[in-house]
C-alpha positions in Angstrom: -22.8 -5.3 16.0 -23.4 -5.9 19.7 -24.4 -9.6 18.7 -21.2 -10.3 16.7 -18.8 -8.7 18.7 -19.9 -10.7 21.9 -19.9 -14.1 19.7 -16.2 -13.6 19.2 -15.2 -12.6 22.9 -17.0 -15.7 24.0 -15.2 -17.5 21.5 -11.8 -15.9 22.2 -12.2 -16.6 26.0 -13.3 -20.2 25.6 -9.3 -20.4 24.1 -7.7 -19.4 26.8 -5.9 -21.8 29.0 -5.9 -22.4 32.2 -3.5 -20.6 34.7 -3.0 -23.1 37.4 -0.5 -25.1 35.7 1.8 -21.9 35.8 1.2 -20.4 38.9 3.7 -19.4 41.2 4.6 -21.3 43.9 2.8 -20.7 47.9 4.5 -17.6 49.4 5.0 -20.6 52.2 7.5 -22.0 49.9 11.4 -22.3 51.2 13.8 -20.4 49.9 16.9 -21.6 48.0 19.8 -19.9 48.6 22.5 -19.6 45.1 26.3 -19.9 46.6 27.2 -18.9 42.8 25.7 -17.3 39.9 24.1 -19.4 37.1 25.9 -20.5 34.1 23.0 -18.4 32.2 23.6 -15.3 34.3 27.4 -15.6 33.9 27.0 -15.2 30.1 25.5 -12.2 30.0 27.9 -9.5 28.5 28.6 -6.3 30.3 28.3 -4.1 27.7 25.2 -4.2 24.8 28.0 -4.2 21.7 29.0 -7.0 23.0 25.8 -9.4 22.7 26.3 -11.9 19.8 23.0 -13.3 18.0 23.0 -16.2 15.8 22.1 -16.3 12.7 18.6 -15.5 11.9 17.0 -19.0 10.3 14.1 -18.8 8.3 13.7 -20.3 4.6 10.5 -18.6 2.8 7.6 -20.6 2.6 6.7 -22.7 -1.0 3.8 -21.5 -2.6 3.3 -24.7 -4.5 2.6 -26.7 -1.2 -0.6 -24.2 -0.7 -1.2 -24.4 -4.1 -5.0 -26.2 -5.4 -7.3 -26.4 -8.3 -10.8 -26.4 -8.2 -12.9 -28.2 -10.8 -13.5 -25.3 -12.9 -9.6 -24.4 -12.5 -9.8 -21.6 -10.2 -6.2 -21.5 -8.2 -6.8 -21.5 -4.8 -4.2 -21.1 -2.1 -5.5 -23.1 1.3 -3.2 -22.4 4.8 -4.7 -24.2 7.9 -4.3 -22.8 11.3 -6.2 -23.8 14.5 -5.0 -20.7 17.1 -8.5 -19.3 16.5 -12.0 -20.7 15.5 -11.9 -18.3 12.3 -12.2 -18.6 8.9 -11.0 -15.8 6.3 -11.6 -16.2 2.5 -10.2 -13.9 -0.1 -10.9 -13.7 -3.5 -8.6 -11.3 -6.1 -10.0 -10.7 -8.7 -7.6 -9.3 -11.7 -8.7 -5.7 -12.8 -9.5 -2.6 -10.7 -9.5 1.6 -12.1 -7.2 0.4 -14.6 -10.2 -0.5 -16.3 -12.1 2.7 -16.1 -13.4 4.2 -18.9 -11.8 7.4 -19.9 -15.2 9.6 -18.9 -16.0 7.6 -15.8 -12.4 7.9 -13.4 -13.8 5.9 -10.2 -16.1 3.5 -11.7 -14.3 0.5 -10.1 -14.1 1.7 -6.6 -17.6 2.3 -7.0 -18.7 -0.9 -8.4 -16.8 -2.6 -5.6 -18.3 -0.4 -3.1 -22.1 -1.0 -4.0 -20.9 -5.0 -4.7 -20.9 -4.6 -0.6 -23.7 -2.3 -0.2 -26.1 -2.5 -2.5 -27.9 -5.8 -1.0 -28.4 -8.7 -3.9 -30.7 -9.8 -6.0 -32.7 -11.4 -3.8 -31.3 -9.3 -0.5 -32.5 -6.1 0.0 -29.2 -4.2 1.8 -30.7 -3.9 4.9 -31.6 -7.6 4.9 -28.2 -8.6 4.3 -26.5 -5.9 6.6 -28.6 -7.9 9.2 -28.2 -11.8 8.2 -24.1 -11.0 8.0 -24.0 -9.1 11.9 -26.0 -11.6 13.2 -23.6 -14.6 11.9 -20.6 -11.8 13.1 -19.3 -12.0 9.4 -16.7 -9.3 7.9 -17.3 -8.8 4.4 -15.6 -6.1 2.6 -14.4 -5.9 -1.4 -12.0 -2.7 -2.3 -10.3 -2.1 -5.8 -7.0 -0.9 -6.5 -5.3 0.1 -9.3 -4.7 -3.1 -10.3 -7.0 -6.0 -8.9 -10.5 -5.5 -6.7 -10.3 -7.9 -3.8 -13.4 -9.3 -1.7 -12.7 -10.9 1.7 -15.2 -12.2 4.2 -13.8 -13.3 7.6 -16.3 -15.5 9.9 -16.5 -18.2 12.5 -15.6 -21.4 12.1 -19.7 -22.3 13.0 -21.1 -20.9 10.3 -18.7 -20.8 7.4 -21.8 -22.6 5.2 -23.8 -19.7 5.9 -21.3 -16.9 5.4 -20.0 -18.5 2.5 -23.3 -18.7 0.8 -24.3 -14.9 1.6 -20.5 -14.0 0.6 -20.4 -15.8 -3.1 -24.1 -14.8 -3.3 -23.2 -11.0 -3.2 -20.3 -11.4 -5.5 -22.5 -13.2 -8.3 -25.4 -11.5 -8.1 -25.5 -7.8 -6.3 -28.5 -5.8 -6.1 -27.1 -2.7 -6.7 -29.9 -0.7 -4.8 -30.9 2.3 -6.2 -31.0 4.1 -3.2 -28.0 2.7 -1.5 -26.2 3.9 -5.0 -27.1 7.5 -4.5 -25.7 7.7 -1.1 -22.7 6.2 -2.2 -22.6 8.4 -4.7 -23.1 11.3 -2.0 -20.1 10.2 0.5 -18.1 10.6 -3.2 -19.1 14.0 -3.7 -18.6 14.9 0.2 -15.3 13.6 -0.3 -14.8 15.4 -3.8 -15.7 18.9 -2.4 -12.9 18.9 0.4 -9.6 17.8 -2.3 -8.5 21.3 -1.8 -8.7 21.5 2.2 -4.9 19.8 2.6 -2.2 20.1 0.6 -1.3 16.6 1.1 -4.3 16.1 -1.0 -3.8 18.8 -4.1 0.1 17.5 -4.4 -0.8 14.2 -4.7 -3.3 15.3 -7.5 -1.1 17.0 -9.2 2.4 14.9 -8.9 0.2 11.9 -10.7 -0.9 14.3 -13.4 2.9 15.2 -13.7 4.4 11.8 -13.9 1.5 10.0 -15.8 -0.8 12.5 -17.6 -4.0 13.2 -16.6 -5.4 11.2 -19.4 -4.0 7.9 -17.9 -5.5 5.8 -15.0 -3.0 6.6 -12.9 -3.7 10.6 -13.3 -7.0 10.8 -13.4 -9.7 11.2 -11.0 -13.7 11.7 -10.5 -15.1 15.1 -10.9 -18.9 15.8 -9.7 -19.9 15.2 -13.5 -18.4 11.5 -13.5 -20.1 10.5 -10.3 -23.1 11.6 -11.3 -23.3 9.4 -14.6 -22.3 6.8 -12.9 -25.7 4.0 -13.2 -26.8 0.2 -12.0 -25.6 0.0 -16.0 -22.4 1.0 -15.5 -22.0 -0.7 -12.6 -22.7 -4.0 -13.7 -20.9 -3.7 -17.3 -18.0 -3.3 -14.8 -19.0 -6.0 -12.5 -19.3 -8.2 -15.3 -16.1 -7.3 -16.5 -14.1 -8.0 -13.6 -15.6 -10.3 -10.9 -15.7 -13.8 -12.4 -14.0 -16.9 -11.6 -11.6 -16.5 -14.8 -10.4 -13.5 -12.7 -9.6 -14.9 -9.7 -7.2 -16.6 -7.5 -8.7 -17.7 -3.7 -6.8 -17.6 -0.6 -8.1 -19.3 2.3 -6.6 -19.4 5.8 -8.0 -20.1 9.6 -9.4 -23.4 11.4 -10.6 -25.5 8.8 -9.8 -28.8 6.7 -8.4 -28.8 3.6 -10.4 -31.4 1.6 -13.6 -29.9 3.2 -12.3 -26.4 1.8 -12.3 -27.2 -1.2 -15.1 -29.3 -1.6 -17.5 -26.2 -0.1 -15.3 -23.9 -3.2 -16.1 -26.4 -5.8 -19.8 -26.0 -4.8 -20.1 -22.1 -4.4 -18.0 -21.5 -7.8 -20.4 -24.6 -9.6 -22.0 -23.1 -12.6 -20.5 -19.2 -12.2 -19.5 -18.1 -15.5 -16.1 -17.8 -16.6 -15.7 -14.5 -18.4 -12.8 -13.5 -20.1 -9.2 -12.1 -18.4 -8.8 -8.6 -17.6 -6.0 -7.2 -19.8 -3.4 -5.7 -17.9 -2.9 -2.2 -17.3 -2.1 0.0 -20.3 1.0 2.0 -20.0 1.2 5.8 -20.0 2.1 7.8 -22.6 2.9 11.1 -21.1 6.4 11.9 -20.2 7.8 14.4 -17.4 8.8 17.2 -18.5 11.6 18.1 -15.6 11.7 21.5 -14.4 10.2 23.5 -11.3 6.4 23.5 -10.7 4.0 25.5 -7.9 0.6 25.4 -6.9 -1.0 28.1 -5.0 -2.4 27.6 -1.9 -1.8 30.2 1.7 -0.7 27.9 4.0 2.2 28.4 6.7 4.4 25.3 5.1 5.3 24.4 1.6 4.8 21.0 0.6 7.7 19.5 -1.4 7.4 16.7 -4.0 10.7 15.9 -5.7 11.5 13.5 -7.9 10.8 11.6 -11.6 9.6 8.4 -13.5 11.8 5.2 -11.9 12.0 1.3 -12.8 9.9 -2.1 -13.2 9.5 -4.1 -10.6 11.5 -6.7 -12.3 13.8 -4.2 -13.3 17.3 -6.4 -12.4 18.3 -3.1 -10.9 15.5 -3.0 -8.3 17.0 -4.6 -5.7 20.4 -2.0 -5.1 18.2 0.7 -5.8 16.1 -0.6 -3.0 19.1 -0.3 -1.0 19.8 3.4 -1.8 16.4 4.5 -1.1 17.0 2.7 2.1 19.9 4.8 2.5 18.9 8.1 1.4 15.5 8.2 2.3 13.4 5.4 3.6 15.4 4.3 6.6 14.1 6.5 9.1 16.5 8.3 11.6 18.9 6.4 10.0 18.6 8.1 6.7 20.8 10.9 5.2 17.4 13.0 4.3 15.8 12.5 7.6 19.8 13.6 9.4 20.6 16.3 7.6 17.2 18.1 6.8 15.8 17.6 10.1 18.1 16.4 12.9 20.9 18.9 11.8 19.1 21.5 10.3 15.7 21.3 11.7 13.6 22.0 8.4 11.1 19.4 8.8 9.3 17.2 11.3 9.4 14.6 8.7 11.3 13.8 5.6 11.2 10.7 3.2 12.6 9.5 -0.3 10.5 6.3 -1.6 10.8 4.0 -5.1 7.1 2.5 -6.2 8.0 0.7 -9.1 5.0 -0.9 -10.9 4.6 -4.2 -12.7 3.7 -3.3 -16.5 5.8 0.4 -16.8 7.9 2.3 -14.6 6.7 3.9 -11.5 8.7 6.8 -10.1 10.6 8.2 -7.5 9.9 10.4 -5.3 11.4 12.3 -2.4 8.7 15.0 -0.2 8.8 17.1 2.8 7.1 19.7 4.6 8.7 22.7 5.5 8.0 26.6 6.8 7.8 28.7 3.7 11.2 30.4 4.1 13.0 27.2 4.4 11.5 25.1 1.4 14.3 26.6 -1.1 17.0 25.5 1.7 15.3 21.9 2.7 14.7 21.7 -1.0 18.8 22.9 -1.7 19.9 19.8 0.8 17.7 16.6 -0.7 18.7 17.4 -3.8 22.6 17.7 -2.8 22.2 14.5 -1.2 21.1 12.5 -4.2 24.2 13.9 -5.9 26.0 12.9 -3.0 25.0 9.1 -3.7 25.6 9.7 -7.8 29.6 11.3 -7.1 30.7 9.4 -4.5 30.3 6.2 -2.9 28.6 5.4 0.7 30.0 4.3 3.9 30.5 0.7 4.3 28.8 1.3 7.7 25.7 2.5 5.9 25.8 -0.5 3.4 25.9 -2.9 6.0 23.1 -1.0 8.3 21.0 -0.8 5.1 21.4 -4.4 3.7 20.7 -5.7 7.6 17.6 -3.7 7.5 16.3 -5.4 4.9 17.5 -9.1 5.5 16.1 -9.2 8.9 12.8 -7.8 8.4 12.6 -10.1 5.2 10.3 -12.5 7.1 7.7 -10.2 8.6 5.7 -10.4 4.8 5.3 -14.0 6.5 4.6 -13.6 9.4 1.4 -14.7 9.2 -0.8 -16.9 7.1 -3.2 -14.4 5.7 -0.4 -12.1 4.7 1.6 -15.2 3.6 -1.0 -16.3 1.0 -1.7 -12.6 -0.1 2.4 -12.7 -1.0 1.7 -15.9 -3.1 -1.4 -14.3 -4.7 0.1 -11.4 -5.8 3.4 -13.0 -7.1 1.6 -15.2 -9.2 -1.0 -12.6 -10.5 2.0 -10.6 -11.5 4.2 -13.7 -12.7 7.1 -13.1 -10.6 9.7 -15.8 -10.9 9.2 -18.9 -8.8 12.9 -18.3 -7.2 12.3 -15.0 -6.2 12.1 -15.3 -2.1 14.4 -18.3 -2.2 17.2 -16.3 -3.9 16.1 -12.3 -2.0 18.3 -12.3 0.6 21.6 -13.5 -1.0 21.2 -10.7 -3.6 20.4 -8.5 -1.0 23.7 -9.4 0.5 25.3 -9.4 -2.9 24.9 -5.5 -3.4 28.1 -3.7 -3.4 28.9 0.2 -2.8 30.0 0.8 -6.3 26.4 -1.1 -7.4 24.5 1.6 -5.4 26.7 4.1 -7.1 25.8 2.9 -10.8 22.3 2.0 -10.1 21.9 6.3 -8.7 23.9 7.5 -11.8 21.6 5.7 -13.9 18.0 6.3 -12.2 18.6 9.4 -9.9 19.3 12.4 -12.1 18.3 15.7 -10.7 18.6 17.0 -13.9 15.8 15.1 -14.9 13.4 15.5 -11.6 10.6 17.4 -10.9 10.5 19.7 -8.0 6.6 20.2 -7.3 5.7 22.8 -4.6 2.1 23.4 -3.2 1.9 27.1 -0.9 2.6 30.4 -0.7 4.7 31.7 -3.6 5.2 35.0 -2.6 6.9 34.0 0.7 8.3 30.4 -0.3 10.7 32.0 -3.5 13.0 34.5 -0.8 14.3 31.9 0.6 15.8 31.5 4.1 16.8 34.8 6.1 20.5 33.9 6.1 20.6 33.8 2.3 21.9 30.4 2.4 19.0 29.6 -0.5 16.4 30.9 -2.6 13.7 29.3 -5.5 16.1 31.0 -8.2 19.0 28.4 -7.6 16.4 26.0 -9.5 15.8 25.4 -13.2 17.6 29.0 -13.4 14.6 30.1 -11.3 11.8 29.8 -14.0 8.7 28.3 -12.6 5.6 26.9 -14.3 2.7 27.9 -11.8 -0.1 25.3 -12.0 -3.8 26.3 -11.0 -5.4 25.5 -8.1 -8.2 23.0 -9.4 -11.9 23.3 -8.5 -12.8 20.2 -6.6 -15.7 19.5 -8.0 -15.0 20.1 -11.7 -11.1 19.9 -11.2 -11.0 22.8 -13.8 -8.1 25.7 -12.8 -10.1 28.4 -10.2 -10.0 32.2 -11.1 -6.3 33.4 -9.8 -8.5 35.6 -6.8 -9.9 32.1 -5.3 -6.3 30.1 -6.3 -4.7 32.3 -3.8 -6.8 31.2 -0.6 
């Protein structure tokens, strides 16, 4: 690592321009006297309300003029930059634990893991760990839900040879037996602490809630799963999901186009194209609304509140967007974060947030943190402020600071080329219209009050939530000292009390060992 991390400082230095040009002038140097201020200093307002800014410009970028084919028709999107002698190649590859088999949750992230680590078929792992730091190559491949993406970034110097070790790993990984079983290891070193933050157990058990535990999106490794978990398995799924008929290339850094893609030709000549990975099977489990706890003896109840949402491409996303900005995602500016924690003080920290997905609703989802004899009251308040937003209609002021908030961040997703193409990537994994970007901002601006007000009637019933709580019970269902609310005020104050799972088997713990 020492080797690779000096080749890129002396690269990074050997950019830097020279000074002189802009130094100041000798201290020698006359002074000038100014009988009268500057025209630039007599525009400057005397108040900051009174600054003006003009317009902010900026058109989204085509995706077709990054767009290429390569021989074997693998798309590849190709962004040239020369601020850096670097080169960064991603491939996404279309499948990730939505192909899991139902009795191996994790198998993906764990093919994708040992696609890195476990060496090749003619690299032991050690060999290639070594051949990749001295070349001071980043090579890393992840999977998601939805896709598994390798990326490799490298210097301009030795692209051949990093490209070569990179496309050589993704065709043919070794899959080391021994690099496996420590893999596997970390896994179970992770499995065994699920239960040590809260954070952890809700999020277990909100997915189980919205999408069953029998769905990809619910379920999750046990000790049992890792451990059948073989080189067999592993490249049944590899075979599955890392072919060119799965991917779509991004390239960006110093390099020349035609060159690019003449060096892509060669690397993807003779891979075989497998078949497309279906898309993600919908869930068939349905929330069942109503009050839930899980035990754990901590000082603070974790609050999850919420229920299934919309599509992506839902043509109410965008004003629901909005609202969330409103009532929970926009930071101090939020009604959550104002009246649970800056008037109240209930929480350091208060959110709502929308993940819709692509093929079937995603959900909704407000959460907190809160001292045990506060959750019913913190609890009491986000869910009066989604009615709020359902029976009666926001400010204008918080429309306008809402829709600005989204409009002028709009171009940060471009801000720079490898972010840029992974935009373009995604969009045209997922089909998104070809309009989408160009049109964003104008329907953005479009959204009215009474929108916001339909689109929260519609997708925001409380009536239909789930209020999730992970802590003490006992001390959490009181309530607040000054009365002002208790547990009972929701759901008529019936409560389905879920087990603490073993982390290791993720069966329900004896109630003695659920209460610690």
């Amino acid at each position: 690592m020492l080797i690779r991390s000096t080749i890129v400082l002396a690269s990074l230095i050997a950019l830097l321009p020279l000074q002189a040009a802009h130094a100041a002038p000798p201290a020698t140097a006359p002074a000038k006297a100014s009988a009268a201020p500057s025209p630039q200093a007599a525009s400057i307002p005397k108040r900051p309300e009174e600054i003006a800014f003009e317009p902010l410009a900026f058109e989204p970028p085509d995706a077709k003029s990054f767009r290429k084919t390569l021989p074997d028709g693998t798309v590849v999107y190709l962004a040239p930059s020369r601020e850096l002698p670097l080169v960064t190649v991603s491939i996404t590859f279309r499948g990730g634990s939505s192909l899991d088999p139902a009795d191996a949750p994790g198998l993906a992230s764990m093919t994708a893991r040992m696609i890195r680590e476990g060496g090749t078929a003619k690299r032991k792992p050690a060999e290639l760990d070594e051949e990749l730091d001295f070349l001071a190559t980043d090579v890393g491949v992840a999977a998601t839900d939805t896709f598994t993406t390798a990326t490799m970034n490298c210097l301009k110097s030795n692209l051949d040879e990093s490209l070569a070790l990179f496309v050589e790993m993704l065709r043919t990984p070794g899959f080391d037996d021994d690099r496996l079983a420590t893999g596997k290891a970390r896994v179970l070193e992770g499995l065994k602490q699920r239960n040590d933050d809260a954070a952890s157990i809700i999020g277990r058990e909100w997915k189980r809630l919205i999408y069953g535990p029998e769905h990809f999106e619910g379920a999750e490794p046990t000790a049992a799963t890792v451990a059948a978990i073989d080189r067999g398995r592993l490249a049944a799924m590899h075979k599955r999901i890392i072919h060119p008929a799965n991917a779509i290339v991004a390239v960006s850094g110093d390099f020349d186009e035609a060159e690019m893609l003449a060096k892509l030709a060669k690397a993807f000549d003779g891979w075989e194209r497998g078949e497309l990975a279906p898309p993600p099977t919908p869930p068939t489990a349905t929330l069942a609304p109503g009050l839930y706890h899980v035990p754990k003896e901590i000082p603070q109840g974790k609050v999850l509140i919420g229920s299934r949402a919309i599509t992506r491409d839902d043509p109410d996303a965008i004003p629901l967007a909005i609202l969330n900005e409103i009532l929970g995602a926009g930071g101090f500016t939020s009604r959550l974060m104002q009246k649970v924690r800056s008037n109240e003080g209930l929480a350091y920290s208060v959110r709502s947030g929308i993940q819709p997905k692509v093929d079937y609703p995603g959900d909704f989802r407000a959460g907190f943190e809160s001292k045990n004899a506060t959750v019913a009251l913190a609890t009491k308040i986000v869910l009066g402020e989604i009615d709020a937003v359902r029976n009666e209609l926001v400010t204008e002021d918080e429309l306008d600071t809402a829709k600005k908030s989204v409009i002028e961040t709009f171009p940060r997703q471009f801000e720079s080329k490898p972010m840029m193409l992974k935009v373009f990537v995604n969009d045209e994994w997922t089909k998104r219209p070809a309009d989408y970007w160009k049109t964003f901002r104008q329907k953005v601006a479009a959204v009215t009050r009474e929108d916001l007000q339909r689109v929260a009637r519609k997708h925001l019933d409380p009536e239909k939530m789930a209020i999730l709580v992970v802590g003490d019970w006992n001390e959490i269902a009181k309530g607040d000292l000054e009365g002002r609310a208790t547990m009972k005020e929701f759901f008529g104050g019936e409560v389905k009390h879920l087990p603490l799972r073993d982390p290791l088997s993720l069966e329900p713990l004896p109630d003695a060992k659920a209460a610690k």
